[in-house]
C-alpha positions as a Python dict, from the first residue, in 0.01 Angstrom:
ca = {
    (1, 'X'): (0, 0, 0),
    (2, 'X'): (-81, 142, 373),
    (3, 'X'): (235, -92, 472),
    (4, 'X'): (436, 84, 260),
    (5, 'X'): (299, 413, 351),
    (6, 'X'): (378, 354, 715),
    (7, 'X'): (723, 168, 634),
    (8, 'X'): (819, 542, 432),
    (9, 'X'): (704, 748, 683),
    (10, 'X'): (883, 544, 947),
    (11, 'X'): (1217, 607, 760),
    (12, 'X'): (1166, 930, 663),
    (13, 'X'): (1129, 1058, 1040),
    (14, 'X'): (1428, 1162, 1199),
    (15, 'X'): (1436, 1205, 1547),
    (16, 'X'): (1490, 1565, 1702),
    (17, 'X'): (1681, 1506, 2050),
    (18, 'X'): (1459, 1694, 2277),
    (19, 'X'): (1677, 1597, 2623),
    (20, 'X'): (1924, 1860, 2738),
    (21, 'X'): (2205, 1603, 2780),
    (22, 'X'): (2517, 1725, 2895),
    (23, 'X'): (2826, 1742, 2581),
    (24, 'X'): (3005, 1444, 2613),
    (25, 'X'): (3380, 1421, 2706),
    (26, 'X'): (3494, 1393, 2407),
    (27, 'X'): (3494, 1784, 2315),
    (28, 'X'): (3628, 1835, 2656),
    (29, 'X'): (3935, 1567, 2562),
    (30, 'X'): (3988, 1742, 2232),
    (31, 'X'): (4019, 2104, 2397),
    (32, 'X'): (4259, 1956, 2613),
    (33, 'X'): (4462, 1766, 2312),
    (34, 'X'): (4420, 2178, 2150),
    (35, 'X'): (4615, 2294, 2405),
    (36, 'X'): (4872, 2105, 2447),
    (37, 'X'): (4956, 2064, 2088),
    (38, 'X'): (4878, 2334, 1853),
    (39, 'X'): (5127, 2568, 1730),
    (40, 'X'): (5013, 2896, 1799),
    (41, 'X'): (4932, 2843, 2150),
    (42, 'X'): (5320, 2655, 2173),
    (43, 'X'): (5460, 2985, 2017),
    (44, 'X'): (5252, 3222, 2225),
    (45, 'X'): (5400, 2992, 2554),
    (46, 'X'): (5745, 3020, 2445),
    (47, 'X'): (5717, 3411, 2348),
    (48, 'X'): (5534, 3439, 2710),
    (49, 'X'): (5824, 3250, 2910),
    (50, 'X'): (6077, 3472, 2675),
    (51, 'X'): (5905, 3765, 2842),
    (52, 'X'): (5958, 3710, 3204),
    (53, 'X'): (6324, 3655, 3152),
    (54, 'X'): (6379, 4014, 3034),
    (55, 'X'): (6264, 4138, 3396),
    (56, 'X'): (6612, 4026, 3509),
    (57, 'X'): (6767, 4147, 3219),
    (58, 'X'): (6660, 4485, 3238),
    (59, 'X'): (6729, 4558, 3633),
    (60, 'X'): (7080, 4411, 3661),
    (61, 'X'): (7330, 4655, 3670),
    (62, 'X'): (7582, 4680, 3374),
    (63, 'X'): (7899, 4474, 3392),
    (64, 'X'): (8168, 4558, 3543),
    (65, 'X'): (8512, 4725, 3356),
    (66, 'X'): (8894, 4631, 3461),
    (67, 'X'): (9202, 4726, 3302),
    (68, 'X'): (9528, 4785, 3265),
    (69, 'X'): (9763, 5105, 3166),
    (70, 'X'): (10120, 5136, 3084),
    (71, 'X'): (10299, 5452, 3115),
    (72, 'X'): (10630, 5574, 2997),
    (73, 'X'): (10715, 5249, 2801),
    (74, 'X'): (10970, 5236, 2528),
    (75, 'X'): (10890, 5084, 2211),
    (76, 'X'): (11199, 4900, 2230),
    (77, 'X'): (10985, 4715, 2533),
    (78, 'X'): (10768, 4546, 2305),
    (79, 'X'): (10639, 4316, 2274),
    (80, 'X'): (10682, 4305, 2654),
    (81, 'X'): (10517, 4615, 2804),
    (82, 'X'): (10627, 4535, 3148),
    (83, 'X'): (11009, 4565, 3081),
    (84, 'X'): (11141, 4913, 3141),
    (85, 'X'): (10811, 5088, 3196),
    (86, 'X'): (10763, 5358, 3469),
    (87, 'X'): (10420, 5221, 3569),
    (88, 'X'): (10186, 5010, 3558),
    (89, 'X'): (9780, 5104, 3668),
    (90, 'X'): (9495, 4857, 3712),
    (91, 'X'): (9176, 4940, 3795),
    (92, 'X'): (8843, 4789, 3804),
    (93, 'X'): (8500, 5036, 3733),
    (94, 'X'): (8140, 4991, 3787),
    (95, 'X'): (7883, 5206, 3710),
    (96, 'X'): (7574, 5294, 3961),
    (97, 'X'): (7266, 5386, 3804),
    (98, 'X'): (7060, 5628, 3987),
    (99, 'X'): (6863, 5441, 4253),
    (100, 'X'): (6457, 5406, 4132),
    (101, 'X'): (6538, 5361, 3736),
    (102, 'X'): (6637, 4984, 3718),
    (103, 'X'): (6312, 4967, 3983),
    (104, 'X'): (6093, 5083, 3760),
    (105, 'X'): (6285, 4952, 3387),
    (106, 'X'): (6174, 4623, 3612),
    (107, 'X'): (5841, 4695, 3680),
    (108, 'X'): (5765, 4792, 3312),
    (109, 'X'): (5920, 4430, 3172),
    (110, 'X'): (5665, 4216, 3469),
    (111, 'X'): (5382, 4399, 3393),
    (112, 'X'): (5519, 4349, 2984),
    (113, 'X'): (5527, 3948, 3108),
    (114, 'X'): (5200, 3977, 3251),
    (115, 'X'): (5056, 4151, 2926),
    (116, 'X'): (5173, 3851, 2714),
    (117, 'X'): (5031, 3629, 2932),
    (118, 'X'): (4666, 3758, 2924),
    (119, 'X'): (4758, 3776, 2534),
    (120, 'X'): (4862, 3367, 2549),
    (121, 'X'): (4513, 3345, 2721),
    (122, 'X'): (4324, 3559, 2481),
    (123, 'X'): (4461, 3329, 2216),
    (124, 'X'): (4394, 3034, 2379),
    (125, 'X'): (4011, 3116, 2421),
    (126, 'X'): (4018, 3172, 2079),
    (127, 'X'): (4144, 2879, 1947),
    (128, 'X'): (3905, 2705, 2196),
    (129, 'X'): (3603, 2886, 2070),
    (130, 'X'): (3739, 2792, 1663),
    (131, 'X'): (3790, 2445, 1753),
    (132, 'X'): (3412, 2427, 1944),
    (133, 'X'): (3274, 2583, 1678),
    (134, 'X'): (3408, 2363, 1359),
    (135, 'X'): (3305, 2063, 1601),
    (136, 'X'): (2991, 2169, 1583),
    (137, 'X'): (2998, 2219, 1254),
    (138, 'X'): (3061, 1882, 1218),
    (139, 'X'): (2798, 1781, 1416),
    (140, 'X'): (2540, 1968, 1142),
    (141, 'X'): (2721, 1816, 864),
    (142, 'X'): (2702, 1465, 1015),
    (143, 'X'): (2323, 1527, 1095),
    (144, 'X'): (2237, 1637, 675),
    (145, 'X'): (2439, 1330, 587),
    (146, 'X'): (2215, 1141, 789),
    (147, 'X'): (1902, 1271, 705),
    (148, 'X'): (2031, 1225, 340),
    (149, 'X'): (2055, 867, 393),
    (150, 'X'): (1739, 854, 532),
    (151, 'X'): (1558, 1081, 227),
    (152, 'X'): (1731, 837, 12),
    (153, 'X'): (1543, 539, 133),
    (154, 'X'): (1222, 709, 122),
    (155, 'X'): (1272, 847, -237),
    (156, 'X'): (1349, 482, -352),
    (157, 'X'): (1067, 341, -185),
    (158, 'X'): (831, 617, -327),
    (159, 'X'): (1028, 554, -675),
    (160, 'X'): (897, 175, -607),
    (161, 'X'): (478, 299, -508),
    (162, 'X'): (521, 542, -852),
    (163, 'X'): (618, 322, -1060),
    (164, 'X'): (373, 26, -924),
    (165, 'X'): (103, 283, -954),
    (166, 'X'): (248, 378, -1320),
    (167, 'X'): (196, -20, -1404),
    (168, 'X'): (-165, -47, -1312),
    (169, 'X'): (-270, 272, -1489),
    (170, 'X'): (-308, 526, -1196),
    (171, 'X'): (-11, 686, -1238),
    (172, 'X'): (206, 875, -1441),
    (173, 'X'): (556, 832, -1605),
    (174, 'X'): (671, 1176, -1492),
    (175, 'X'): (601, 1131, -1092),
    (176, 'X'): (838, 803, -1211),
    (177, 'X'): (1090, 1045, -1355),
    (178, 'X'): (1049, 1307, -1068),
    (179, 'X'): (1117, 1045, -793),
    (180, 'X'): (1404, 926, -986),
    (181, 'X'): (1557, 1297, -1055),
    (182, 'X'): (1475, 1376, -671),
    (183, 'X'): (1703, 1044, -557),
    (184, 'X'): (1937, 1128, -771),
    (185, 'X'): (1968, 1497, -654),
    (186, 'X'): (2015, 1333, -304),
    (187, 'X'): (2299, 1105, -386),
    (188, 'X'): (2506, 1428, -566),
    (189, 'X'): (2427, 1580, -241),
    (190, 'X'): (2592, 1332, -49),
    (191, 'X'): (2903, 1320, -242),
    (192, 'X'): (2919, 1684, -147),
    (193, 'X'): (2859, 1629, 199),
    (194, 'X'): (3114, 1410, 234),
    (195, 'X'): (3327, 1615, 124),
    (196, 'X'): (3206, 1937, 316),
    (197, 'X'): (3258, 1681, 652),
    (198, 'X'): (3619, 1604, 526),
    (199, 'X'): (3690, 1977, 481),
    (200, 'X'): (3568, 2018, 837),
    (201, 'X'): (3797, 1732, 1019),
    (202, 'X'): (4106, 1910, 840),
    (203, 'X'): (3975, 2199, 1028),
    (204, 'X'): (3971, 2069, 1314),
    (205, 'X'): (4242, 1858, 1281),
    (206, 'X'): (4485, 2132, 1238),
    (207, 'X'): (4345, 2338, 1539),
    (208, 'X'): (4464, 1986, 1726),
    (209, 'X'): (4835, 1942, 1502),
    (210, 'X'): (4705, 1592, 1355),
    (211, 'X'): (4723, 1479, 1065),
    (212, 'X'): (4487, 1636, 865),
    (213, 'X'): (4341, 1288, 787),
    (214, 'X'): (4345, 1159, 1136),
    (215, 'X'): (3976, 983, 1210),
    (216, 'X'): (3740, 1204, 1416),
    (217, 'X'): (3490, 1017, 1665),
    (218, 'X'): (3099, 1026, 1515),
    (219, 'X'): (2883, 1289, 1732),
    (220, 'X'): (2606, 1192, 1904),
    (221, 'X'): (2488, 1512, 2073),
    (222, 'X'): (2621, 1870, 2086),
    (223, 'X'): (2285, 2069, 2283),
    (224, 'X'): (2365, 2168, 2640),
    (225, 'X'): (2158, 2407, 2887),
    (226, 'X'): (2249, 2786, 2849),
    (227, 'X'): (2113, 2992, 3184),
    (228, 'X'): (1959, 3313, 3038),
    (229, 'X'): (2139, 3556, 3134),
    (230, 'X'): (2080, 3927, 3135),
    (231, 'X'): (2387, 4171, 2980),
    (232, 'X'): (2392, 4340, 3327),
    (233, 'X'): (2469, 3995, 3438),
    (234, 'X'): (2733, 3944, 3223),
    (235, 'X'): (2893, 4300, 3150),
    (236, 'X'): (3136, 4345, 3458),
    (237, 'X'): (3248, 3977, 3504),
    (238, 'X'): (3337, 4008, 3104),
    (239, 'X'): (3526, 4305, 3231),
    (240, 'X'): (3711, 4155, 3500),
    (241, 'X'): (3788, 3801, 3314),
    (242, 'X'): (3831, 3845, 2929),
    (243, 'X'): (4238, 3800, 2907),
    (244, 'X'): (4223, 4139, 2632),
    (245, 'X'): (4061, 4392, 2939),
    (246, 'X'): (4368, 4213, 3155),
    (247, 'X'): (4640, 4283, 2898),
    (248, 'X'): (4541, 4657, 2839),
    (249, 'X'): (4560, 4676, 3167),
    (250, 'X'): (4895, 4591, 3228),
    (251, 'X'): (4969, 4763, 2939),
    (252, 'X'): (4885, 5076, 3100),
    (253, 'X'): (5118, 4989, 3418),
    (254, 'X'): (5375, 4892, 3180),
    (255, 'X'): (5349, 5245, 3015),
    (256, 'X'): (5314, 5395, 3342),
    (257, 'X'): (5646, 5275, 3468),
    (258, 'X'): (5854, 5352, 3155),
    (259, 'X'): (5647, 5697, 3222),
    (260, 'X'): (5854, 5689, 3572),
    (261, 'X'): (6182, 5542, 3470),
    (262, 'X'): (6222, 5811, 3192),
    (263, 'X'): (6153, 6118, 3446),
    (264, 'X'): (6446, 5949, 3629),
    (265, 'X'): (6672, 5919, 3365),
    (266, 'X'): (6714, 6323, 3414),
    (267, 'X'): (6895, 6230, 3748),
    (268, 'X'): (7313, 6128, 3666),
    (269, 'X'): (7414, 5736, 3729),
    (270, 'X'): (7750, 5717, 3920),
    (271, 'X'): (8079, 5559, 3805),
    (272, 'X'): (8306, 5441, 4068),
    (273, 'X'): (8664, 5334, 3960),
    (274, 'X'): (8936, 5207, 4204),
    (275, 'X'): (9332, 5200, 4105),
    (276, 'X'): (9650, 4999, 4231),
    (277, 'X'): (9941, 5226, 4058),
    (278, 'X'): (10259, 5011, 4045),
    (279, 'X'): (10554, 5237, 4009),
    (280, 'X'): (10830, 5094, 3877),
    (281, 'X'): (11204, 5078, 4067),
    (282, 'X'): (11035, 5261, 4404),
    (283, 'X'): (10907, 5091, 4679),
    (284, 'X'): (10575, 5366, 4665),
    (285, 'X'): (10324, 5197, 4499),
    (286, 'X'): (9952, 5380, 4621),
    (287, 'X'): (9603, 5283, 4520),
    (288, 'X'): (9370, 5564, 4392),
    (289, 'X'): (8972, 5600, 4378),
    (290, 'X'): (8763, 5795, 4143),
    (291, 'X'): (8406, 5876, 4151),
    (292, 'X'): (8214, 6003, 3851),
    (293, 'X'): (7844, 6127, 3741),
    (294, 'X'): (7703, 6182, 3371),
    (295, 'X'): (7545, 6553, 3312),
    (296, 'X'): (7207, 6451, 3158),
    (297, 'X'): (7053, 6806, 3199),
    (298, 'X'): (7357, 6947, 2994),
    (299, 'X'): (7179, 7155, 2680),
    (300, 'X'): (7318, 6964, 2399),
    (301, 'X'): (7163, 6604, 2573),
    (302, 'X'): (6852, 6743, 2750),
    (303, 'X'): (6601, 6687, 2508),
    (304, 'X'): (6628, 6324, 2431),
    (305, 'X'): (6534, 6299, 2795),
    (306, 'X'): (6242, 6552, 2741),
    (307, 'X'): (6147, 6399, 2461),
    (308, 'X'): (6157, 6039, 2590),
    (309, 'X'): (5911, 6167, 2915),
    (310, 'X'): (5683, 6316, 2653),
    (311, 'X'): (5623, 6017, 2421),
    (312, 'X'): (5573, 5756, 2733),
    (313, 'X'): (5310, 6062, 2908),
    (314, 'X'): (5126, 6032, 2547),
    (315, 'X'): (5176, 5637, 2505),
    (316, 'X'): (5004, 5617, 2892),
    (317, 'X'): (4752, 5830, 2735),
    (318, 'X'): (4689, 5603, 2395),
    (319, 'X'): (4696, 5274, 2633),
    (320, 'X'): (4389, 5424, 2861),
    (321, 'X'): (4182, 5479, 2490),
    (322, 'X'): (4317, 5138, 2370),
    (323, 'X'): (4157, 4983, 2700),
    (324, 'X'): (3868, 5172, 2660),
    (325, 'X'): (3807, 5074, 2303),
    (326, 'X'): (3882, 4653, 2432),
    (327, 'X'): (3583, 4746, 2703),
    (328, 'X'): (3355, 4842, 2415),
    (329, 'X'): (3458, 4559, 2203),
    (330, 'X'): (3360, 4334, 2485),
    (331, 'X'): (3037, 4492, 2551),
    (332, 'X'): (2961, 4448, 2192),
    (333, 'X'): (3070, 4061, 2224),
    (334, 'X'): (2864, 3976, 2523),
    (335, 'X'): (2565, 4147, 2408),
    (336, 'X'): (2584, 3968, 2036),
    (337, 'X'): (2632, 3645, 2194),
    (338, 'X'): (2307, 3703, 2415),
    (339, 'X'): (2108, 3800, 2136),
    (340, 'X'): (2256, 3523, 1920),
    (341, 'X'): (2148, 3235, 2233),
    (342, 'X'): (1825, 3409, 2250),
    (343, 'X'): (1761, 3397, 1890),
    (344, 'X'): (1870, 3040, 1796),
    (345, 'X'): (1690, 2880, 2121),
    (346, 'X'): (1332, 3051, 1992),
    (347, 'X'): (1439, 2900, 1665),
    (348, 'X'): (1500, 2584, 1816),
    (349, 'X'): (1175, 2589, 1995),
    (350, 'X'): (942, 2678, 1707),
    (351, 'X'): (1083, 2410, 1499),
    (352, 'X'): (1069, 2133, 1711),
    (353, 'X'): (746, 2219, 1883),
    (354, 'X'): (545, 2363, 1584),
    (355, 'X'): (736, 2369, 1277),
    (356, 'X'): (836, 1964, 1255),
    (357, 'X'): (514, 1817, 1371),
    (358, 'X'): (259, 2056, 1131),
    (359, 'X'): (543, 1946, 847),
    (360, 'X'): (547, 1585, 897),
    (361, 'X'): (164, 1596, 955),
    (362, 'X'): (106, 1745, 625),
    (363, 'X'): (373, 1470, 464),
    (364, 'X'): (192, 1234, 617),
    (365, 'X'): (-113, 1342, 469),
    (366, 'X'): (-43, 1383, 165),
    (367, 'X'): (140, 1041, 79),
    (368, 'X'): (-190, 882, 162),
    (369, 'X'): (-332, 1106, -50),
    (370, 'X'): (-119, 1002, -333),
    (371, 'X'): (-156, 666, -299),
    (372, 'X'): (-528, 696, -338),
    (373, 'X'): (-494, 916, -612),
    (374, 'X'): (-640, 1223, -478),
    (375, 'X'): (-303, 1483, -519),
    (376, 'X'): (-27, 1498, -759),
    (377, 'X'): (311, 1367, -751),
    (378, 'X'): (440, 1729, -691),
    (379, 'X'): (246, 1750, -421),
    (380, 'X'): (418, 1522, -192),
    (381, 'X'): (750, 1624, -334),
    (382, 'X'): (642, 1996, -186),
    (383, 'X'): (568, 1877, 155),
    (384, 'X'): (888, 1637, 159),
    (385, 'X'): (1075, 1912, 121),
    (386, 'X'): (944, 2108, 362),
    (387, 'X'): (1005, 1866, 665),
    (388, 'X'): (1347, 1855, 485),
    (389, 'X'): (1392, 2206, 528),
    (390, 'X'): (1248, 2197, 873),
    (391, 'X'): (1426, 1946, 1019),
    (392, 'X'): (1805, 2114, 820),
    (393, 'X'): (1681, 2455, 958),
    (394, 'X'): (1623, 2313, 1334),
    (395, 'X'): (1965, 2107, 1358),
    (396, 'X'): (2113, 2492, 1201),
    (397, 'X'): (1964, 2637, 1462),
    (398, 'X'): (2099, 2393, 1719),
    (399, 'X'): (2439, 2416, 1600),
    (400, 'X'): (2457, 2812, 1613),
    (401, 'X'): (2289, 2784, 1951),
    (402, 'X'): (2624, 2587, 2066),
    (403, 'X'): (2788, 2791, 1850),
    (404, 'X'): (2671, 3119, 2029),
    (405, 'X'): (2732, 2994, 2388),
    (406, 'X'): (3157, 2903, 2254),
    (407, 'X'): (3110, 3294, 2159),
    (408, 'X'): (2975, 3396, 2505),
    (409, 'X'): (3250, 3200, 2708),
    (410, 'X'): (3525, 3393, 2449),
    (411, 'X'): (3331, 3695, 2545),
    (412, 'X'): (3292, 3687, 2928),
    (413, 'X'): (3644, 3513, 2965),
    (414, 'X'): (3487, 3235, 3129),
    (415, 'X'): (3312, 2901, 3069),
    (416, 'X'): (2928, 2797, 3100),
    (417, 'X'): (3045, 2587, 3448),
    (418, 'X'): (3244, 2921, 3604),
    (419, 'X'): (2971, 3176, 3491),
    (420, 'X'): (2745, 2997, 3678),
    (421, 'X'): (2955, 2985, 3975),
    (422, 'X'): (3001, 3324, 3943),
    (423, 'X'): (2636, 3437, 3908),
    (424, 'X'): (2432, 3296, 4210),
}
């Protein structure tokens, strides 16, 4: 009997990973693989690169107009317009917009470009932070399905000691039945937890444009070191780095020069035409030249200029709240993710210093007391359940601890490696 006692205990003991081993490459590859290859972070390149080419759109001049006219020509001419007309103009015009306003039309679209691409990068560390978080996910997932294998071996060898014990008269038929319904609770549970892992690689799979059946690697370890950092620490490099703070900012420039290239726009573009005049049956041809400005202060026109200058002066305005409501979104985001590190590493602590041990004490206790006959069936079933719990609550708590620090890097715009660089 004390063979099997120690055999069951041996099995049932799962092995907390106490080290603070680095993650292994493997995430690293797959954020990589993310990306390259997923579609939102293709569509959000493509949109960015789309961007940039409107800076040269917007501050080239318009093209140029040529021409020709025919005057004095009879109909009987046609469809010849040249025979027996008086003359014959051509002219080429180009219009000159006022200097300063394609400038600033051209400052508006770069800092436009430069707004998508913090967006691209926002978007980026998000899909980073999804795809980190459902591997870790996985992780968990792997880690019950383990310690469901492991439960299941115990439970069959207790099955075996209950129903030994039930032979020779010092036990009963129920603790038979209860170690049966307990196994078979586990092996319904691992039919779900299969499927709960498969619903996880699709995840994660998708974030990498796979197949959502492609094989995913088994994970060893996830736990990595998190410095604790203080949210002074953290607050103004989150301001300077997270991609959203960028791209309101730019979004105010942007605003700011449409601000200035609207003002303009009450100051006339110039049209310059030049004419060769061909008379007909005279030697005295002549060129001409004509010079031309729009009236955009004339009183039937002026307000759509006034009214353009005041909705960019109150979009400059709604940009500077937008970027001050982004700067209190980020605040809120660093601090969370503190508190969130903070919490789960206590967690983390408690269970495998305190929690685990006292749990695995009292199982240990108790199946000797069983097998001697002095505590119930339920009894044991109580304390396996509670290293169970402890051990599902501690590899919880280690996955949300990984979990939280994927938040924090989203958060501060940076990762663990360039925080730490950062902070000396």
């Amino acid at each position: 009997m004390r063979k099997i006692a120690v055999l069951s205990f041996i099995i049932f003991y799962v092995v907390v990973g106490y080290g603070k081993e680095k993650i292994s490459s493997t995430l690293d590859s797959l954020v990589v693989e993310a990306i390259q290859n997923n579609p939102q972070l293709k569509a959000a390149r493509d949109q960015t690169l789309a961007e940039k080419t409107k800076v040269n759109q917007v501050t080239a001049w318009d093209p140029p107009q040529v021409g020709i006219s025919f005057y004095q020509t009879p109909i009987q001419s046609f469809p010849n317009p040249l025979r027996n007309n008086m003359e014959t103009d051509y002219y080429v015009q180009q219009t000159f917009p006022f200097p300063g306003k394609l400038g600033n039309m051209g400052d508006a679209a770069s800092s436009s470009a430069l707004m998508y691409r913090e967006q691209y990068s926002a978007l980026e560390n998000k899909i980073i932070t999804d795809l980190k978080s459902s591997y870790y996910e996985l992780y968990f997932v792997e880690k019950k399905i383990q310690i469901n294998k492991e439960n299941q071996e115990l439970l069959k060898q207790l099955n075996a000691i209950a129903l030994k014990q039930y032979e020779v008269g010092i036990g009963k038929q129920a603790d038979v039945l209860r170690a049966q319904t307990e196994l078979s609770t586990l092996i319904n549970d691992s039919v779900n937890l299969l499927k709960e892992k498969r619903d996880v690689e699709t995840m994660i799979n998708t974030i990498l444009s796979r197949p959502v059946n492609a094989p995913l690697p088994e994970i060893e370890n996830i736990q990595d070191t998190i410095p604790e950092w203080t949210y002074e620490q953290l607050e103004e490099l989150a301001y300077q780095n997270r991609p959203e703070v960028k791209a309101m900012q730019y979004n105010i420039e942007m605003n700011k020069s449409e601000l200035k290239a609207s003002k303009l726009q009450y100051y006339p573009d110039f049209m310059v035409q030049l004419m060769y005049k061909n008379m007909s049956n005279t030697a005295n041809d002549f060129w001409s030249a004509m010079v031309g400005v729009n009236v955009p202060l004339a009183f039937w026109s002026k307000d759509k200029f006034t009214g353009k200058v005041q909705e960019n002066e109150i979009n400059v305005s709604t940009a500077q709240e937008q970027l001050n409501a982004v700067k209190n979104m980020v605040a809120s985001d660093v601090q969370s993710a503190i508190i969130k590190i903070e919490t789960n590493k206590n967690l983390m602590d408690l269970y495998k210093n305190t929690v685990i041990p006292q749990s695995e004490q009292t199982l240990q206790s108790t199946l000797s007391a069983y097998q001697t006959g002095k505590t119930e069936f339920l009894m044991f079933i109580d304390a396996y359940k509670m290293v169970l719990s402890s051990k599902l609550n501690y590899y919880m708590a280690e996955m949300n601890y990984m979990q939280s620090q994927a938040l924090l890097e989203q958060a501060v715009g940076l990762n663990i490696n360039k925080i730490e660089e950062r902070i000396k």
